[in-house]
C-alpha positions, 0 to 999 in steps of 0.5 A: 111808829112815824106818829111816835116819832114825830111826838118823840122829836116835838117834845125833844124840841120842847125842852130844847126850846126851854133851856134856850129861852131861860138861855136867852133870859140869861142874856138880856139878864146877864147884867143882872146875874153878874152884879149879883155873882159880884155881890156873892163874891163880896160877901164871901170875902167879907165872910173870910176877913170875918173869920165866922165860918172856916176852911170858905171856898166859892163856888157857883150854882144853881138851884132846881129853880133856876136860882143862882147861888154860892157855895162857900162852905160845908160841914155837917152839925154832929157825926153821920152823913144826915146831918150834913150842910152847905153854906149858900149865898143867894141873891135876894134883888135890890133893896133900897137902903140908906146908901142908896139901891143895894143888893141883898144877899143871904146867907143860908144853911141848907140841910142836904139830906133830901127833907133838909131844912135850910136855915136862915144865917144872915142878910147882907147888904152889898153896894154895886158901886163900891161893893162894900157890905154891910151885915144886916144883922138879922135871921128873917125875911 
């Protein structure tokens, strides 16, 4: 029984052990995750002004990798609840463009029924300095 335990306790600490270490990744990162929620915010705003999509709202996430995200929307394609979506915001790193590093942001439409597709909507470059954005204009990685 003791024996139990111990593996039961080592295992536990484990997985404790992980979540801090993605924690602390977390930290030194930190600066990272916060340009590129800065940059998701941008785009949202940008979605708004542009009126595509309606009735947007944020809200931050993460995915089951870890992967930070927004939810700026929902909906569903026809009636029934197979169908239904989210609009999501991810951030794809820096990338450099004519204006210098920018962040790339993409926009997806992610199908919630468990082998829901996701649909690439749009890639968008967000400048860290002044956080202007400019549509990518394209589908595709």
């Amino acid at each position: 029984g003791e024996q139990d335990q111990k593996i039961g306790s080592s295992s536990l600490g484990a997985s404790a052990s992980v979540s801090s270490d993605s924690g602390d990744d977390g930290g030194t990162g930190s600066d990272d995750s916060f340009a590129a929620q800065n940059a998701m915010q941008a785009v949202y705003e940008y979605l708004k002004e542009n009126g595509e999509f309606q009735n947007l709202s944020i809200s931050y996430s993460a995915n089951a990798k870890g992967d930070l995200y927004a939810r700026i929307g929902s909906g569903s394609d026809v009636q029934g609840t197979d169908n239904s979506y989210e609009l999501r915001l991810y951030d794809n790193g820096e990338k450099e463009s004519d204006s210098g590093f920018c962040r790339e942001i993409v926009l997806e439409k992610v199908y919630t029924a468990e082998d829901g597709e996701t649909e690439l909507l749009d890639f968008f470059l967000v400048h860290p300095g002044t956080l202007e954005v400019t549509d990518e204009h394209k589908t595709d990685w």
